[in-house]
ZAMARGU-4260 file (C-alpha; in steps of 0.2 Angstrom, whole numbers, plus 5000, padded with zeros to 4 digits):
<rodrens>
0) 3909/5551/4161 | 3908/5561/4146 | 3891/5568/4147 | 3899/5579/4161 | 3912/5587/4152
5) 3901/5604/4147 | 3891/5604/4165 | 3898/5617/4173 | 3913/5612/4188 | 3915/5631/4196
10) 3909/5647/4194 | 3918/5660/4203 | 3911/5679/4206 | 3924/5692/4211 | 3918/5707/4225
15) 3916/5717/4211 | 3904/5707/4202 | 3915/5700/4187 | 3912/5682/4185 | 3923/5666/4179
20) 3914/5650/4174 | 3924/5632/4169 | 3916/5616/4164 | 3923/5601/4168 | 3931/5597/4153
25) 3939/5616/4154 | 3946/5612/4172 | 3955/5595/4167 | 3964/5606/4154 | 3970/5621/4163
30) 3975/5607/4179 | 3987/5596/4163 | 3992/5613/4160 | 3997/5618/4179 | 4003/5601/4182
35) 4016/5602/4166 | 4024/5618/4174 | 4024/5613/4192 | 4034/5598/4184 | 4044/5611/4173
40) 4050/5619/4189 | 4056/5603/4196 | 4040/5599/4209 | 4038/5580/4212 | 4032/5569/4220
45) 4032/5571/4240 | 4036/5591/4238 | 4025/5601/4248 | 4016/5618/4238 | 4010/5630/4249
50) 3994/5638/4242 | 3992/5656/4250 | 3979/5660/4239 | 3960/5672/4238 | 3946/5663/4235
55) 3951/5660/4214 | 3949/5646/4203 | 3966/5644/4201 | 3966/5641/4218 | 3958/5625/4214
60) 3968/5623/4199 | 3985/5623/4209 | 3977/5611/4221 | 3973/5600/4210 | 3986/5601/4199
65) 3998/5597/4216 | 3991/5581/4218 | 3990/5576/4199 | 4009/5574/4200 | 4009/5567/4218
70) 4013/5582/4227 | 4009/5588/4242 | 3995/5604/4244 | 3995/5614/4260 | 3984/5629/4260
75) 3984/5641/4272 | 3970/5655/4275 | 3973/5672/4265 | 3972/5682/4278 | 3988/5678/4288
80) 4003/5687/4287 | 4019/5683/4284 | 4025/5675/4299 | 4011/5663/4303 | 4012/5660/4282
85) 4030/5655/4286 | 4025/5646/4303 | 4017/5633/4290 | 4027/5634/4275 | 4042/5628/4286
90) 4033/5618/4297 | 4030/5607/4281 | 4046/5612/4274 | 4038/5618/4257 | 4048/5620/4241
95) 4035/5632/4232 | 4022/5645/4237 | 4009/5650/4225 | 4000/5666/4230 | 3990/5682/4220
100) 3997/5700/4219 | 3979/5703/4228 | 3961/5703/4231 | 3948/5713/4235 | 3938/5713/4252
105) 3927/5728/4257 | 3928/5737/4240 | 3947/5738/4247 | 3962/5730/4239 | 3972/5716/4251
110) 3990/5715/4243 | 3998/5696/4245 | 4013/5694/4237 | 4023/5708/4250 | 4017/5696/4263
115) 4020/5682/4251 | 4037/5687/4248 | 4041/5689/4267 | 4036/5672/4273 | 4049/5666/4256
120) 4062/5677/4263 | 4058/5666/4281 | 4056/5650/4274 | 4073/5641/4268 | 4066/5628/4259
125) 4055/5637/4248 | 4063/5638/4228 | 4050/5647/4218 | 4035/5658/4222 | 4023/5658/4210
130) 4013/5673/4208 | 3993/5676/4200 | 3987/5692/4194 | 3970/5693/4202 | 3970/5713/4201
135) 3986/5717/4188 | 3994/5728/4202 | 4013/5733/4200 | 4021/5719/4213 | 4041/5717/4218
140) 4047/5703/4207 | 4063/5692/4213 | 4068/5687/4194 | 4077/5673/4205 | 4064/5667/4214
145) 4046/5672/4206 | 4037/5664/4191 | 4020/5671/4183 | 4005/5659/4184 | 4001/5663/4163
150) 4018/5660/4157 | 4021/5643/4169 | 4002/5637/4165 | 4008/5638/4146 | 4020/5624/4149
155) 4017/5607/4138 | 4002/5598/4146 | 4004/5583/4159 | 3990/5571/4156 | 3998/5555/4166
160) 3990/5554/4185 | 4005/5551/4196 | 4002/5535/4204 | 3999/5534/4223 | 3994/5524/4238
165) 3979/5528/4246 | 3988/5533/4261 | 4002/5543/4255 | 3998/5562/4260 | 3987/5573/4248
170) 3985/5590/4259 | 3993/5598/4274 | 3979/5608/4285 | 3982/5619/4298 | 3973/5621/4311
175) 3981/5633/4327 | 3982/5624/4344 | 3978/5631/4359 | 3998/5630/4366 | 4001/5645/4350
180) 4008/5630/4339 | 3997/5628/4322 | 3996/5607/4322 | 3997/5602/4301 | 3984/5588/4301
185) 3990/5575/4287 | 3975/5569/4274 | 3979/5557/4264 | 3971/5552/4244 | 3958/5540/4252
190) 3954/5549/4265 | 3949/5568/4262 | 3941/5568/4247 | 3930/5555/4250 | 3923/5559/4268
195) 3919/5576/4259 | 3909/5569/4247 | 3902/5557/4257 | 3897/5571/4269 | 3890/5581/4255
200) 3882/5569/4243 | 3874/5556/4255 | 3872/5568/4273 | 3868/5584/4262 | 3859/5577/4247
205) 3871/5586/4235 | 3868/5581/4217 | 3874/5582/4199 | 3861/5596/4194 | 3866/5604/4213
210) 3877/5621/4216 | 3887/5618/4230 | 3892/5637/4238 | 3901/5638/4256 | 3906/5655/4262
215) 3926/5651/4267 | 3943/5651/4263 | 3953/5638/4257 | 3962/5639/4272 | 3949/5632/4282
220) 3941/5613/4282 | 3926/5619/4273 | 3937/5627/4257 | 3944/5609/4254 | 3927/5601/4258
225) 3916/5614/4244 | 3930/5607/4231 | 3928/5588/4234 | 3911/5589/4243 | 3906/5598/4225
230) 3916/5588/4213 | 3916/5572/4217 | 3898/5572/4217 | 3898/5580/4200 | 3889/5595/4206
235) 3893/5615/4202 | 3903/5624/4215 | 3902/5642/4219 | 3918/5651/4224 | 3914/5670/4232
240) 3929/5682/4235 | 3922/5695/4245 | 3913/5698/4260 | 3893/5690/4261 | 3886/5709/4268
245) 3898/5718/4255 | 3892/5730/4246 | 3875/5728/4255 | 3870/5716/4267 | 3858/5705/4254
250) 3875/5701/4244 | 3876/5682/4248 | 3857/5681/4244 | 3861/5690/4230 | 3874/5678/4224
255) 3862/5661/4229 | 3846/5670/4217 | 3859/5674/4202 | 3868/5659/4201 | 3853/5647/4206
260) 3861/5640/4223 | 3853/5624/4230 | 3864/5621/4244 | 3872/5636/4256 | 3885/5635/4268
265) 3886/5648/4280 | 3890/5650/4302 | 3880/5656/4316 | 3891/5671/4320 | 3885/5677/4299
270) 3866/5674/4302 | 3870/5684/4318 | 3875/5699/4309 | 3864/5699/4295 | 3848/5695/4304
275) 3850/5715/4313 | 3850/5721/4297 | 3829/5718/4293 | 3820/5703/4284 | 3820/5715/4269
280) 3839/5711/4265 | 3832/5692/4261 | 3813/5696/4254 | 3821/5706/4238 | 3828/5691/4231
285) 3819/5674/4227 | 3828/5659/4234 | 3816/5646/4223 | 3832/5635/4221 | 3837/5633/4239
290) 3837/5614/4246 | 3849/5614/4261 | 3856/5627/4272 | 3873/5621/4280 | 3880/5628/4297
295) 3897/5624/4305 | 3911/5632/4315 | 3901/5636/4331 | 3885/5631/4340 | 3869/5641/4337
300) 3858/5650/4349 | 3839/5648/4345 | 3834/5665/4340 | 3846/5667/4324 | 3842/5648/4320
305) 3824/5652/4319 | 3827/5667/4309 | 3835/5657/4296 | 3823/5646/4297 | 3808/5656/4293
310) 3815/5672/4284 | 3827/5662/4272 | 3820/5644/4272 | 3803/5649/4275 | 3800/5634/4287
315) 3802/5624/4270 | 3822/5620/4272 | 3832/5609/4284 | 3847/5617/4292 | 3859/5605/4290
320) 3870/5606/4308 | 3887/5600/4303 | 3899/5598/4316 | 3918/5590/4315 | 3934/5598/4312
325) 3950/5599/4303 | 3958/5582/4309 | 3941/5573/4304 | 3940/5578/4285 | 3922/5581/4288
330) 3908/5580/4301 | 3905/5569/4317 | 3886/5577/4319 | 3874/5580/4307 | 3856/5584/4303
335) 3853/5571/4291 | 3837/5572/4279 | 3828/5557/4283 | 3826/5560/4302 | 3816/5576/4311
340) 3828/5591/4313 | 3826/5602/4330 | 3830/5620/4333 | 3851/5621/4338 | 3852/5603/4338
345) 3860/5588/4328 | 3849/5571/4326 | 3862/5560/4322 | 3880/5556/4322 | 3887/5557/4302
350) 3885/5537/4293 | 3901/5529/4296 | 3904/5541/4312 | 3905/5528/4328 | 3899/5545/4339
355) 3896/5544/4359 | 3897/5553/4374 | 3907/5548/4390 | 3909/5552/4408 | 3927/5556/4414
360) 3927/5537/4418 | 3924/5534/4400 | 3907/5526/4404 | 3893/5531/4391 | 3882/5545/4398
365) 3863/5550/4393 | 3855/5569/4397 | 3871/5574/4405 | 3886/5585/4398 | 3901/5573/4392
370) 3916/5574/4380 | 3913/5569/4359 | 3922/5552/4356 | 3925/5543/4342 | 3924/5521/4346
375) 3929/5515/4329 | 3942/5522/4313 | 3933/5532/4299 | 3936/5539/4281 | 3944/5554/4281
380) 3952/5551/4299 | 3971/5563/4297 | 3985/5553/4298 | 3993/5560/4311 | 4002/5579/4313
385) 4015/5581/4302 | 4031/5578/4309 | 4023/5579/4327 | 4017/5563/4332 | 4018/5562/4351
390) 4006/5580/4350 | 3993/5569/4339 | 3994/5555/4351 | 3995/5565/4367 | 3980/5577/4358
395) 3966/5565/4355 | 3970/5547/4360 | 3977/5548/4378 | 3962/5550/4388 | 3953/5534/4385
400) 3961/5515/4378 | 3957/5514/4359 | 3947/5531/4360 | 3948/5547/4349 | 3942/5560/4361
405) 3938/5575/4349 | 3937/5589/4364 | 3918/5597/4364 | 3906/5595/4376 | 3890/5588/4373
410) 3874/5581/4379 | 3865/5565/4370 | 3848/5565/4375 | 3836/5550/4377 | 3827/5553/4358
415) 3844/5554/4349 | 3845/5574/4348 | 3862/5580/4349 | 3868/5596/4358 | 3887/5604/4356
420) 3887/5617/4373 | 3905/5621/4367 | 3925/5615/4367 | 3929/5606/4382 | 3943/5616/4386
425) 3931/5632/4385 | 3919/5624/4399 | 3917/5632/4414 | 3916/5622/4430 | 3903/5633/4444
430) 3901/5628/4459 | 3903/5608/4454 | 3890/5613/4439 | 3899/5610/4423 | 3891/5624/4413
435) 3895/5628/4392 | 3898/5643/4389 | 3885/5644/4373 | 3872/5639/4388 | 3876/5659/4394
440) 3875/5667/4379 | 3859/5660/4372 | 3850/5668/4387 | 3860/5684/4382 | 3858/5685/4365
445) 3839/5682/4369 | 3839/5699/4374 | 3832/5713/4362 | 3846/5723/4367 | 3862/5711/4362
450) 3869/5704/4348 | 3882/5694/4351 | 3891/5687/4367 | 3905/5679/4374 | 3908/5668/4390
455) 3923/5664/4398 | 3927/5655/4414 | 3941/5664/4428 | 3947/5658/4444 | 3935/5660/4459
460) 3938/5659/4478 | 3922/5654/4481 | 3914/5646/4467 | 3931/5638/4460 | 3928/5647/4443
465) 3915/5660/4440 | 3907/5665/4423 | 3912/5683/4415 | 3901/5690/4400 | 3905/5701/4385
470) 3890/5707/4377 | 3889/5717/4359 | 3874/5728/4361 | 3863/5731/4345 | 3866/5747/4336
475) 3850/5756/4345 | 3856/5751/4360 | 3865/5761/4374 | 3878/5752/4389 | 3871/5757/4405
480) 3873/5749/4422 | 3856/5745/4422 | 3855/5735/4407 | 3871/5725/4416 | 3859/5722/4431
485) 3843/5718/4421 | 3856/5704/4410 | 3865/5697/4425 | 3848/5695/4432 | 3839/5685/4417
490) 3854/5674/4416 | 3851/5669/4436 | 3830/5668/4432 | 3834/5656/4413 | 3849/5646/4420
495) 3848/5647/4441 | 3854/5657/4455 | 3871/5649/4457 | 3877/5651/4439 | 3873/5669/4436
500) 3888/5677/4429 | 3900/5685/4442 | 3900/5703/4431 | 3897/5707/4412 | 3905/5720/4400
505) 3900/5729/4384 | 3913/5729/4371 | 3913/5733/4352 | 3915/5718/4346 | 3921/5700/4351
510) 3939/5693/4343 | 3936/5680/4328 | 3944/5672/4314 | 3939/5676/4296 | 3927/5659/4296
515) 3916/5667/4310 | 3922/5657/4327 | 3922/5668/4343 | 3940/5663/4351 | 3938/5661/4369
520) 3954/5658/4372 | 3959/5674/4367 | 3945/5685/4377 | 3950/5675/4395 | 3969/5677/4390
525) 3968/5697/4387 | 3957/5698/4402 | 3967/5686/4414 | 3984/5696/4405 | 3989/5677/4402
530) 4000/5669/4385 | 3986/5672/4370 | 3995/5660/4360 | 3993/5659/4342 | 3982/5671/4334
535) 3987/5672/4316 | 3968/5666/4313 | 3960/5682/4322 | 3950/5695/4311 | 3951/5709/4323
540) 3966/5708/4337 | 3962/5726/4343 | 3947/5721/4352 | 3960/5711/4365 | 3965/5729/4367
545) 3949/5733/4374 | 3945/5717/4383 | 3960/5722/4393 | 3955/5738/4400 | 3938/5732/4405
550) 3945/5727/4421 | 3951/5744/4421 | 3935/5750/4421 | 3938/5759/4405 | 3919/5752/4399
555) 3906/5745/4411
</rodrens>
């Protein structure tokens, strides 16, 4: 279409406020120019790139430029280090790398390429490493090995599309599995990029004259999804490198006033945080251009929803509830526009999603917990884990015939509200009540005192498994034994008797990845001293530390 090529295609603003912008007629050129000197360095078709990038627009460019000549993109989060890079790059068996000499995150600089250079040095297969200058820091070069992003984009220009069929891979996406083994969920040409903007355009209402911006990394579902959820509908996307509460904690409603954001991605766990830090944050800055607030990655509780409801929407703009995962290219759950949207809840599974909830039989259920299936195929489905078929199989089809089972709890109530109470394999099991951990810490977190909790199950004599809280206080507030009473107690008055948790700690904080999800897995491993598994995806592994010594009695 030629009327779009001087709209704008990205804009990209750095932590320290410096701003790129590329039109789409700007980002077909620098992608011919990418693709030419992928093909200079010998990259085909088939070759797998990994893409350990910041958020950059040449992160885009390098993803797209991959699949111009038929290659094979696999991006992996920024914030890993060089083994769990190397986990992936020779689980995919990756002939190239292309990674920044840094980035900046907390008005601190993060260097890649020493990391970047110690995943090559573990990965066999991987030729060339090829290396931006985000910051124009003094880096180790291998003259061997390493290429410069300017000199290799000044390559002749590759115009031809390389020819594919819709099911040959575009992108390897990692996602970690709970046995510490990342599974590379395969999405093919036909499948990814058009569940994304199908996703976008029809279930968020995303537009030509839209800007798309989703605080992630490329690392994560959602990067991938803001490109071709963005794009392919023709709308603006919005890349952010930093933090959202960096310098201050109005900086992501800062970035949704200056560039005129309509629609804005953001998780539970965010609005968490921000929402201690005063209505004022948000009041300073007019959010006029606001449409759509998106939220994935975890399930809300109701106080933060409603705070982002009235403080930031105003009661004027739907929260969007998206729920899916890696392996689904997009959502299972949505909020879509043209139906009422609840508090917490989803009101109807995505169009083309053939969404229920069974019983362990397999029968369909109504008002009572059950496990997310899947009844018919979909766009966007992956093809399978690369190289690991038997795990793909064994993960989501073997429980019911003809059946993807997608692992959450949840409960499908008689007006077509949708609830997610958490994963299935995070469920506790009290005293024959099946209860979801998210069920627990919306009481808690209803308290004035905390901020956040977490909720495991552990073995139990009595009860068969028992419910153990972790609670993050507010900053005004103190630990003391009787606030542990007074919390254990309300869970026992909201939830009943026989579920009240069988003790709670306070601790600093609760382990997470960089996208915001509380790993649960992780706090019942370091308290129960079990396997932890893979945590290449965790933000802050010293808190395990301190989850450890609570049995100790170290904290109450």
């Amino acid at each position: 279409d030629p009327s779009m090529k001087d709209k704008k295609a990205l804009v990209w603003e750095g932590e320290d406020g410096a701003v790129r912008t590329f039109t789409y007629i700007e980002m077909q050129e620098e992608v011919d120019r990418v693709a030419g000197g992928f093909r200079k360095l010998g990259l085909k078709k088939g070759d797998v790139v990994g893409i350990y990038m910041p958020m950059l627009p040449e992160t885009v460019i390098a993803m797209m430029a991959a699949s111009k000549i038929g290659a094979v993109f696999a991006p992996v989060f920024s914030g890993y280090g060089a083994e769990a890079v190397a986990t992936r790059l020779n689980a995919g068996e990756a002939k190239a790398l292309i990674t920044a000499d840094g980035f900046l995150r907390r008005g601190k600089t993060v260097m890649m390429k020493e990391e970047a250079d110690r995943a090559a040095d573990l990965s066999p297969t991987v030729e060339k490493v090829i290396v931006i200058s985000r910051l124009n820091a003094d880096t180790p070069w291998n003259d061997e090995r390493d290429v410069d992003w300017q000199e290799m984009r000044n390559s002749e220009k590759y115009e031809q599309t390389e020819r594919m069929d819709s099911q040959e891979p575009l992108m390897l996406l990692y996602t970690s599995g709970t046995t510490g083994k990342p599974k590379g969920a395969v999405h093919t040409h036909s499948g990814f990029p058009i569940k994304a903007a199908f996703d976008a355009g029809i279930g968020m209402d995303v537009k030509r004259e839209d800007v798309l911006f989703w605080y992630t990394d490329m690392g994560w579902m959602m990067g991938p999804f803001l490109v071709y959820g963005g794009l392919v509908n023709g709308a603006t996307i919005l890349l952010y490198e930093g933090t959202p509460d960096f310098p201050n904690p109005d900086r992501i409603w800062e970035l949704v006033a200056k560039h005129n954001v309509s629609h804005l991605g953001i998780s539970p766990t965010l609005i968490r945080s921000l929402m201690t830090q005063g209505d004022e944050w948000v009041n300073k800055h007019s959010l006029d251009t606001l449409r759509v607030v998106g939220s994935t990655g975890e399930p809300w509780n109701p106080e933060p929803w409603m705070w982002l409801f009235q403080n930031v929407g105003k009661k004027q703009i739907p929260i969007f509830n998206y729920s899916g995962g890696t392996e689904i290219a997009g959502g299972i759950l949505g909020n879509v526009l043209v139906r009422p949207i609840g508090p917490i809840t989803f009101n109807s599974p995505l169009p083309g999603m053939a969404a229920d909830v069974f019983d362990p039989t397999g029968k369909p259920v109504e008002n009572e917990v059950g496990e997310l299936v899947i009844k018919k195929p979909w766009v966007g489905m992956t093809k399978g884990f690369w190289g690991d078929s038997e795990r793909y199989l064994n993960t989501y089809w073997s429980r019911f015939e003809q059946t993807w089972v997608h692992g959450d709890w949840v409960i499908k109530d008689t007006e077509g509200q949708w609830t997610i109470t958490g994963r299935s394999d995070d469920i506790l099991n009290v005293a024959g009540k099946r209860l979801g951990p998210a069920e627990v810490e919306s009481v808690l977190v209803g308290h004035e005192a905390v901020k956040e909790a977490g909720t495991i199950g552990i073995p139990d004599e009595v009860k068969g498994e028992a419910a153990i809280c972790f609670a993050v206080l507010n900053q005004s507030q103190e630990p003391s034994e009787a606030l542990k009473k007074e919390l254990l107690s309300l869970v026992a008055e909201k939830l009943g008797k026989a579920l009240k948790p069988k003790n709670l700690y306070f601790v600093s904080d609760l382990p997470k990845t960089r996208n915001a999800k509380v790993m649960r897995r992780a706090i019942k491993a370091a308290y129960l001293g079990l396997e932890t598994g893979d945590l290449s995806a965790l933000e802050n592994p010293q808190v395990l530390r301190e989850i450890e010594q609570v049995k100790e009695n170290v904290n109450l």
